[in-house]
KOLFI-953656 format. One record per residue: residue in one letter; x, y, z of N, C-alpha, C, CB in turn. Coordinates in steps of 0.05 Angstrom, whole numbers, plus 5000, padded with zeros to 4 digits. Glycine has a CB too. Layout:
PT   residuo   n_px   n_py   n_pz   ca_px   ca_py   ca_pz   c_px   c_py   c_pz   cb_px   cb_py   cb_pz
PT         a      X      Y      Z       X       Y       Z      X      Y      Z       X       Y       Z
...
END
This chain:
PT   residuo   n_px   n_py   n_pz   ca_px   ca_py   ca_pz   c_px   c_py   c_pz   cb_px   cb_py   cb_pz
PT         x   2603   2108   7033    2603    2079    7039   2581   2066   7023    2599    2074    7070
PT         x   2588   2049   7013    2575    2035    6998   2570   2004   7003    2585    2041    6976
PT         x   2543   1991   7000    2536    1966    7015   2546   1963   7041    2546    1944    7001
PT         x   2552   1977   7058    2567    1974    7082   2600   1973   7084    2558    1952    7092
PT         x   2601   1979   7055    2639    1971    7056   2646   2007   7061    2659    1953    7014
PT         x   2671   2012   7075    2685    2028    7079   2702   2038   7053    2697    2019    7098
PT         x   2699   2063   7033    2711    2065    7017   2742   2076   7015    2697    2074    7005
PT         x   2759   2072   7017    2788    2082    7027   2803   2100   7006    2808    2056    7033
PT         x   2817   2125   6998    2832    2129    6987   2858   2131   7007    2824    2149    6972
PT         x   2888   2114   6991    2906    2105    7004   2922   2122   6979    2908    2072    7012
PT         x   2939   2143   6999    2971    2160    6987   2994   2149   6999    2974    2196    6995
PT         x   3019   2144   6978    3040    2133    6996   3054   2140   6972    3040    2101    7012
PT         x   3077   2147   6974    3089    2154    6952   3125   2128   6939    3094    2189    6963
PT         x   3116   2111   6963    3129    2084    6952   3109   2065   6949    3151    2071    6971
PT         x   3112   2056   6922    3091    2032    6903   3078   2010   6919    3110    2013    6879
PT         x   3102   2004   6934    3106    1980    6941   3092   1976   6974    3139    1975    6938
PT         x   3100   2008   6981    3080    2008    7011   3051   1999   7000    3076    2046    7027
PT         x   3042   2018   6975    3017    2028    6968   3007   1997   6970    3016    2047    6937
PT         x   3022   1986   6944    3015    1958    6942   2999   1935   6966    3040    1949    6936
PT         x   3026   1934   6983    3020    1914    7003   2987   1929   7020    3053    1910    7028
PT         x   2990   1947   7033    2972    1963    7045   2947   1963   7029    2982    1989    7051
PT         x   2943   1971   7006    2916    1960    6986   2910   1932   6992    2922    1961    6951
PT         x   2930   1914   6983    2924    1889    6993   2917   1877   7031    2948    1876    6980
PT         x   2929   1885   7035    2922    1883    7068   2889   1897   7073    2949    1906    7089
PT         x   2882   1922   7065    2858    1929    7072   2832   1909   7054    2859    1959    7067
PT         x   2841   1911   7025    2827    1900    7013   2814   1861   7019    2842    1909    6990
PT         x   2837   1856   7035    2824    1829    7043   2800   1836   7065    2848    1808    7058
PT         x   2797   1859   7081    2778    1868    7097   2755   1860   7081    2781    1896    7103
PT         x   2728   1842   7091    2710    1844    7077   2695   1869   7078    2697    1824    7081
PT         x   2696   1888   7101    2689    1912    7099   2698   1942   7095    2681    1911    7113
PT         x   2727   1939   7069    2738    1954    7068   2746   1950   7032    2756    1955    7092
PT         x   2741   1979   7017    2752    1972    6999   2773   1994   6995    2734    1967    6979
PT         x   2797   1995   6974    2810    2013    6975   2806   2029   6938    2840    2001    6986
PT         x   2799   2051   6936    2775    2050    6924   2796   2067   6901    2744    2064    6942
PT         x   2820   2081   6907    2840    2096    6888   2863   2102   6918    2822    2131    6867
PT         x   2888   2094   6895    2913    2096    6911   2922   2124   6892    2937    2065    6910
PT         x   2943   2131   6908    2962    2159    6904   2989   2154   6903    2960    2180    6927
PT         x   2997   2165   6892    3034    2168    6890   3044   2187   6902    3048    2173    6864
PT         x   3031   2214   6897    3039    2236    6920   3008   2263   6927    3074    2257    6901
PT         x   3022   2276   6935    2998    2296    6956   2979   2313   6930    3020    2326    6982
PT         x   2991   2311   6913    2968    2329    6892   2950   2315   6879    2981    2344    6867
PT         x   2960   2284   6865    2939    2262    6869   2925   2266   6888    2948    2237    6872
PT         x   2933   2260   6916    2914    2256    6933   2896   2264   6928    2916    2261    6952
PT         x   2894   2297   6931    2879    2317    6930   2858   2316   6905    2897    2339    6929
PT         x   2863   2311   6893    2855    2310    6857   2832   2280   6862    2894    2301    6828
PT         x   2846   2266   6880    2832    2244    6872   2807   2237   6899    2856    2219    6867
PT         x   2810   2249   6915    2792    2262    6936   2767   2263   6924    2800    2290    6946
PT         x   2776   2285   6913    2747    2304    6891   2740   2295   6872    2751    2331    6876
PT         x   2756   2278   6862    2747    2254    6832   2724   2232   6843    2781    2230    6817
PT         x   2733   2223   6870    2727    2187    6875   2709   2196   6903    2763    2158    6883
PT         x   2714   2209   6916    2692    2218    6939   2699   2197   6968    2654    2212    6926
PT         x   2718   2190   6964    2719    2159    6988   2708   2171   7013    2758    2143    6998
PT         x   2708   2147   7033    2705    2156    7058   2723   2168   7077    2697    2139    7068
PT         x   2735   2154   7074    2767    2166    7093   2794   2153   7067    2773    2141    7140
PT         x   2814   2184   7071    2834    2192    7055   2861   2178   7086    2831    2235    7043
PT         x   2872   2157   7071    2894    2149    7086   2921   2155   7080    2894    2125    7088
PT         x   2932   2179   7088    2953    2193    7081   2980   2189   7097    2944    2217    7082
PT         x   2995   2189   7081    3020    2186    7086   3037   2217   7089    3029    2168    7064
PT         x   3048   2215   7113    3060    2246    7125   3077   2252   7098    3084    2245    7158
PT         x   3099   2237   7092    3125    2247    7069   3121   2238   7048    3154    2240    7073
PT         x   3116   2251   7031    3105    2247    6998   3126   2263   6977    3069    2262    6992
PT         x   3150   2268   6983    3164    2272    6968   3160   2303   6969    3160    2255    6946
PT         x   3157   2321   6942    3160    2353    6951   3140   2361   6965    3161    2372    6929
PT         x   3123   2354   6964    3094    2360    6970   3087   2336   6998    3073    2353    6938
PT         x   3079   2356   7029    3074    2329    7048   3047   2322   7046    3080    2333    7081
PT         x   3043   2296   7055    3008    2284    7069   2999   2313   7080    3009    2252    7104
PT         x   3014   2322   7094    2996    2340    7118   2986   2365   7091    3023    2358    7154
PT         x   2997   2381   7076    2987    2391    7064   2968   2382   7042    3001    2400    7060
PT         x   2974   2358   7034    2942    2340    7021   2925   2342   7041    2942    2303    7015
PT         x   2922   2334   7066    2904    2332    7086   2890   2363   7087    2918    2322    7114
PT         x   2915   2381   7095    2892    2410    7095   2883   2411   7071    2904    2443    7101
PT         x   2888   2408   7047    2876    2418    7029   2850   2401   7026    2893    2420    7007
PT         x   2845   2377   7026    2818    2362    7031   2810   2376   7051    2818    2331    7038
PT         x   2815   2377   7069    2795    2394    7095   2786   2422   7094    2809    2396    7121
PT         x   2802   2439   7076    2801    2464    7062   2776   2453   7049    2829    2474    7042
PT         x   2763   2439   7019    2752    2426    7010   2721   2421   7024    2769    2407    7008
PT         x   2729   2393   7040    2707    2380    7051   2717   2386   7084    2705    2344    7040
PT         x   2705   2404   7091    2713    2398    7126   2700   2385   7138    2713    2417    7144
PT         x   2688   2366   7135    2673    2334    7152   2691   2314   7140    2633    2324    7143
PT         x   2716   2323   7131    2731    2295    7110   2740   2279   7134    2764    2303    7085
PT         x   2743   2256   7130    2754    2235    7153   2777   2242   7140    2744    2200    7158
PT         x   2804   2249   7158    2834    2241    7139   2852   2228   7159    2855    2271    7124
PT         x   2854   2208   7160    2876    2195    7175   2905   2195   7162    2867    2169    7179
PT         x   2931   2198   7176    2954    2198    7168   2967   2169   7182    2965    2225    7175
PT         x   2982   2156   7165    2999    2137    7171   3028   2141   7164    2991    2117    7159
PT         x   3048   2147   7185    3065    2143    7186   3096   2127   7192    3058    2151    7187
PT         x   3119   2123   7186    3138    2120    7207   3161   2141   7218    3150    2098    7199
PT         x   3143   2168   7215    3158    2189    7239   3134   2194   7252    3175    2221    7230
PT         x   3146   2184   7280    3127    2198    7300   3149   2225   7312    3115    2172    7328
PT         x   3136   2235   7303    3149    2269    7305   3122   2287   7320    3157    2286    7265
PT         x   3132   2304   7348    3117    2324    7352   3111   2343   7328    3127    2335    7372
PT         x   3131   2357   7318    3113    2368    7296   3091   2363   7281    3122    2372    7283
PT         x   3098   2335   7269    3073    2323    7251   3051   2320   7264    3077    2297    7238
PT         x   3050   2306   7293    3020    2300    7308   3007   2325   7313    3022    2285    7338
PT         x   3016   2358   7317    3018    2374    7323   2993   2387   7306    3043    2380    7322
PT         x   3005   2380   7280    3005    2396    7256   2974   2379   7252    3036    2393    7228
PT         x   2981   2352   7255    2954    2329    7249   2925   2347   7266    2961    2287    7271
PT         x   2934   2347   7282    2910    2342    7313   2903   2382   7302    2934    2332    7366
PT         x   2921   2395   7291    2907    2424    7287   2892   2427   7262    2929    2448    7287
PT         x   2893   2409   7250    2878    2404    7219   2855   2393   7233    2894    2379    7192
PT         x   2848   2376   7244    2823    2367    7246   2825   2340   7239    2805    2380    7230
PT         x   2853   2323   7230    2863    2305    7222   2841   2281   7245    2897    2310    7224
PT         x   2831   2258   7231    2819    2237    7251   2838   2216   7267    2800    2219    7235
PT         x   2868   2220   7248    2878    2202    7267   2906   2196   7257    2860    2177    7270
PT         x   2919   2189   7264    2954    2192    7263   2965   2166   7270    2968    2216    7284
PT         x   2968   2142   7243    2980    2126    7256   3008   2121   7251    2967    2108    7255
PT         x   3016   2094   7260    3042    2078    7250   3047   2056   7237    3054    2073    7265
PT         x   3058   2066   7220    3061    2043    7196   3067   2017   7198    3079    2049    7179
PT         x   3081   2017   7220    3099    1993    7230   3068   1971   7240    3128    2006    7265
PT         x   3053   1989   7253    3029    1975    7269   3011   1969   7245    3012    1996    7295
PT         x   3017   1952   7231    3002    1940    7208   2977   1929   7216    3017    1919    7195
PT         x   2963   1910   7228    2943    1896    7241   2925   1928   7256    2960    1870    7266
PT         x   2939   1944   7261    2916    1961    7270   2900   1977   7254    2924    1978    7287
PT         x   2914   1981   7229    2909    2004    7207   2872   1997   7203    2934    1998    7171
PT         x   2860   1964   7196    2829    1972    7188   2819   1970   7212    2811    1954    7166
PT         x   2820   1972   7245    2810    1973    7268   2802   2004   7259    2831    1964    7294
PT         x   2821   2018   7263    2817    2047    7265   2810   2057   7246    2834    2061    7273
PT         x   2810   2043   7222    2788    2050    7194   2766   2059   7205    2779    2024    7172
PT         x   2761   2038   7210    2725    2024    7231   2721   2038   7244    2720    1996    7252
PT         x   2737   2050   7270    2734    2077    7287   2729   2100   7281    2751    2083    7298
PT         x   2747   2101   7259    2744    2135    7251   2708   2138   7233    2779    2147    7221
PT         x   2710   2115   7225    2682    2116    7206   2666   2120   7224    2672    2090    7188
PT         x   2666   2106   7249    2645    2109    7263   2638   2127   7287    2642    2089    7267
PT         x   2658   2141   7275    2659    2182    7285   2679   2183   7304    2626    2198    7303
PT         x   2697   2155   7315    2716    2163    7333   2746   2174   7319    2720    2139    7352
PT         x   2759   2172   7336    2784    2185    7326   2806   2177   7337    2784    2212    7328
PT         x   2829   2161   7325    2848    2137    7341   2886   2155   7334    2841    2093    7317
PT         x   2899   2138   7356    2923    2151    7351   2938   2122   7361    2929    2184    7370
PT         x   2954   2112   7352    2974    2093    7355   2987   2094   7371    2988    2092    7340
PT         x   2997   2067   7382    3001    2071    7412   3029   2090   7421    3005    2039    7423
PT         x   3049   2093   7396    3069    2107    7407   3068   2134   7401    3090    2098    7400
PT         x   3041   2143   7384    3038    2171    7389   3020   2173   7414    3024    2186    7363
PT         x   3003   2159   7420    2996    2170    7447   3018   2173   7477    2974    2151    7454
PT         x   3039   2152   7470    3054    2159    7490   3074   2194   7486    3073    2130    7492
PT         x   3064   2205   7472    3082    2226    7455   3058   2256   7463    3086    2213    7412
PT         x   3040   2250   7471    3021    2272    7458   3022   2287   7484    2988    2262    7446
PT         x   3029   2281   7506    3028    2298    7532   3041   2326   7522    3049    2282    7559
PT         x   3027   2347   7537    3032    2373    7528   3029   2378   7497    3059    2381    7538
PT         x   3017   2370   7482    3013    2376    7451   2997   2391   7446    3006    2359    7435
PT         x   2967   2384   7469    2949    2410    7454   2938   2421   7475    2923    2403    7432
PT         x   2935   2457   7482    2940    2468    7491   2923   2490   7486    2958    2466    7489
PT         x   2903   2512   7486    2873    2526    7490   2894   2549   7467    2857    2539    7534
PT         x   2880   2567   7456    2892    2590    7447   2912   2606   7464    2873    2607    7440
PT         x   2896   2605   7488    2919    2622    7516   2932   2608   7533    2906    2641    7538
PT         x   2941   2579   7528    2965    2564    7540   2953   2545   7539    2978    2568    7565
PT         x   2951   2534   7562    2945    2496    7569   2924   2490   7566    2947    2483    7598
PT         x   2909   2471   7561    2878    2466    7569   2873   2468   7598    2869    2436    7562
PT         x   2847   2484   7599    2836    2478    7633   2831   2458   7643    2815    2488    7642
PT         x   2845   2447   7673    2851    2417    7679   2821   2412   7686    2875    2410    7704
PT         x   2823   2379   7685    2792    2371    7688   2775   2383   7712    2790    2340    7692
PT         x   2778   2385   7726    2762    2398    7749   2744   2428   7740    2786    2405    7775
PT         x   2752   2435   7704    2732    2457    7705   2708   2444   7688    2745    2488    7693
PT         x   2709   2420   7686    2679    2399    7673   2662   2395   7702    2690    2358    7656
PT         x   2640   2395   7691    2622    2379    7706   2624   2349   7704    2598    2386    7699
PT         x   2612   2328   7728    2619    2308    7731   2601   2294   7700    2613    2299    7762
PT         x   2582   2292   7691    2571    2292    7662   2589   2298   7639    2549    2311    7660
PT         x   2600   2319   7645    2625    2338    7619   2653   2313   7622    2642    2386    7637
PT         x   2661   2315   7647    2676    2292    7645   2672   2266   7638    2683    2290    7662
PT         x   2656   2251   7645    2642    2229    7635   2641   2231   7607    2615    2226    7647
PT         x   2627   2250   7595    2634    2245    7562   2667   2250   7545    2614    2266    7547
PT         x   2670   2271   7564    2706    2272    7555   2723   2238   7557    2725    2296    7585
PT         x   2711   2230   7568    2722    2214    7576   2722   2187   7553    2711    2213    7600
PT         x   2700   2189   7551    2689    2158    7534   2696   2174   7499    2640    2146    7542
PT         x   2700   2198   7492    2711    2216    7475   2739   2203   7463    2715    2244    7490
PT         x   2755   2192   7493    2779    2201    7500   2784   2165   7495    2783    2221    7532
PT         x   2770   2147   7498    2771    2122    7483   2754   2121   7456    2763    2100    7501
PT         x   2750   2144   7434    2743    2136    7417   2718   2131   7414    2755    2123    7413
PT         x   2694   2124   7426    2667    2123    7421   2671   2152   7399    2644    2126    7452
PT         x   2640   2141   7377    2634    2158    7374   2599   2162   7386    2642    2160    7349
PT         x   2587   2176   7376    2562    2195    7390   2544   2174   7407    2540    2212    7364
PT         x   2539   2156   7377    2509    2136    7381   2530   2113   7419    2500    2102    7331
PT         x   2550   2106   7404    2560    2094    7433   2560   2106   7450    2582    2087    7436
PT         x   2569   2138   7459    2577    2149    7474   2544   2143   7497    2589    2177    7460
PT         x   2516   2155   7474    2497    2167    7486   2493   2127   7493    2472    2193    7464
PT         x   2493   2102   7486    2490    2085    7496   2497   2080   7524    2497    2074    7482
PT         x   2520   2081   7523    2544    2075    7551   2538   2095   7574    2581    2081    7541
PT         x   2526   2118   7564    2520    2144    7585   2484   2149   7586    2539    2179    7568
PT         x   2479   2130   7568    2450    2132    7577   2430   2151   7564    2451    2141    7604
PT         x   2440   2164   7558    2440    2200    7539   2420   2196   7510    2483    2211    7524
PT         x   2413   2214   7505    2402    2218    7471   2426   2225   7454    2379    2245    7465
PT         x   2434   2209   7432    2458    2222    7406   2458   2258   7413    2442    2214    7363
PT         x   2438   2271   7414    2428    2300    7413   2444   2314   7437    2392    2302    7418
PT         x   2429   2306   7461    2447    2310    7484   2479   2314   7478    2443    2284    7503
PT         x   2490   2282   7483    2518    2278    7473   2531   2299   7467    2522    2263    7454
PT         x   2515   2303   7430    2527    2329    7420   2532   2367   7432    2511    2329    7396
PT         x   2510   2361   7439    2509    2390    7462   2525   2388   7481    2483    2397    7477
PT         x   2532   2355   7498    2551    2365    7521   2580   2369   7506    2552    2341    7549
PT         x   2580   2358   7487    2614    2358    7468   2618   2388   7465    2615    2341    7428
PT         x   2602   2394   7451    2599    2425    7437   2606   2451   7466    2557    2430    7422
PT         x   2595   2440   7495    2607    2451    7513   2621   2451   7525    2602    2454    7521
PT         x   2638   2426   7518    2656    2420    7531   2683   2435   7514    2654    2389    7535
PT         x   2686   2436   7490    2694    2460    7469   2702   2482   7474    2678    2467    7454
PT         x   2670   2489   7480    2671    2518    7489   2687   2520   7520    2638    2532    7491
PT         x   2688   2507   7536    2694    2516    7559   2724   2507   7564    2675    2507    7579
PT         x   2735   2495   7549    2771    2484    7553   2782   2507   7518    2777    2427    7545
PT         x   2766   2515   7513    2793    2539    7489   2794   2504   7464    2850    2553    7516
PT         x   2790   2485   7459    2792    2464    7440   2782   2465   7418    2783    2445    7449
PT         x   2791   2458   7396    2768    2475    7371   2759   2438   7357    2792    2508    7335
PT         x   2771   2416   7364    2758    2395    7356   2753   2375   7373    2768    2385    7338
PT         x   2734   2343   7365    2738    2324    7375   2764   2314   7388    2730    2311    7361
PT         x   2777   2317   7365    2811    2306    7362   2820   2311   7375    2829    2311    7344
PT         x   2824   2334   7387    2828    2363    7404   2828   2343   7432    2797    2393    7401
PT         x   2800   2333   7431    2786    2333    7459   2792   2319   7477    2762    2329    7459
PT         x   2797   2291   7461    2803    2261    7458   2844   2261   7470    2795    2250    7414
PT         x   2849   2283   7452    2885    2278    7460   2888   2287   7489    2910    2301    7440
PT         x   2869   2314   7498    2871    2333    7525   2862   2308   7544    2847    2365    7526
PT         x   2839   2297   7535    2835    2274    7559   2860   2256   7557    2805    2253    7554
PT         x   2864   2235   7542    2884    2222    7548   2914   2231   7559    2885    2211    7528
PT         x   2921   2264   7563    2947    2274    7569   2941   2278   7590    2960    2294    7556
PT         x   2915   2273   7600    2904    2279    7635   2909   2303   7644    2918    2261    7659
END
């Protein structure tokens, strides 16, 4: 990030999506779109060339998907912000998103939301569109079946799952809860360990599927 602007790399493998969507972010005064893509090996290529902040990927890129640009940046850089924008909301793909480490999975159609959740994910949360959240019940699930239902958190463990689970990231979280950033991170990190979850993303979908 540079001067405070958000640097974007945007993959879409129709021109014309690419187009409008550059232009839509780029009127953001706090967003620039910093290198566009045509398909998933660009992406990738251009990741490592241009360094952006968050990689806005598109699930279907022709032979090659978003989701395999996405692991391969995260293969790469695993602190990469990668958000996916789509118009399939498909269990598989959110599936596949939320086990990468993916920050966030949206819908294309929801144009007006795309630099909200720029802004979120930058600022360590992690957003899902409203008709993948209605979709995500039963999606993610511990190595040995379900997540353990809330009652195995402490009333603190819950409380941060919770505010997780609307997207705060740390510095808000420890605001709203009173907490040190430091704390925060330690109760996250146990809260991990004790539901089988291996991310935020993870953490955030289990709360909202209640």
């Amino acid at each position: 990030m540079s001067g405070g602007r958000i640097a974007v790399l945007l993959a879409d493998d129709d021109p014309f999506v690419t187009a409008s969507l550059a232009t839509i972010l780029g009127a953001a005064e706090d967003l620039d779109v910093v290198a566009t893509a045509g398909d998933a090996a660009e992406a990738v290529r251009l990741w490592g060339a241009v360094a952006p902040d968050i990689a806005l990927l598109d699930i279907q890129m022709g032979e090659r998907s978003g989701l395999s640009a996405g692991a391969a940046i995260l293969q790469r850089s695993p602190g990469a912000r990668v958000v996916f924008l789509t118009t399939f909301v498909d269990d598989s793909y959110i599936m596949a998103a939320l086990r990468m480490g993916a920050k966030g999975y949206l819908v294309k159609q929801q144009v007006a939301a795309i630099a909200p959740a720029l802004r979120t994910v930058m600022a360590g949360g992690t957003v899902f569109g409203t008709e993948v959240i209605g979709r995500i019940d039963g999606l993610v699930a511990s190595p040995g079946g379900r997540a353990p239902g809330m009652e195995r958190l402490t009333e603190r463990e819950a409380q941060i799952a919770a505010l997780v689970g609307e997207g705060l990231d740390n510095r808000e979280i420890a605001e709203r809860a009173f907490l040190s950033e430091g704390t925060v991170r330690n109760v996250i990190s146990a809260i991990l360990a004790k539901t089988g979850l291996r991310s935020r993303t993870q953490l955030a979908v289990w709360y909202l599927r209640g």
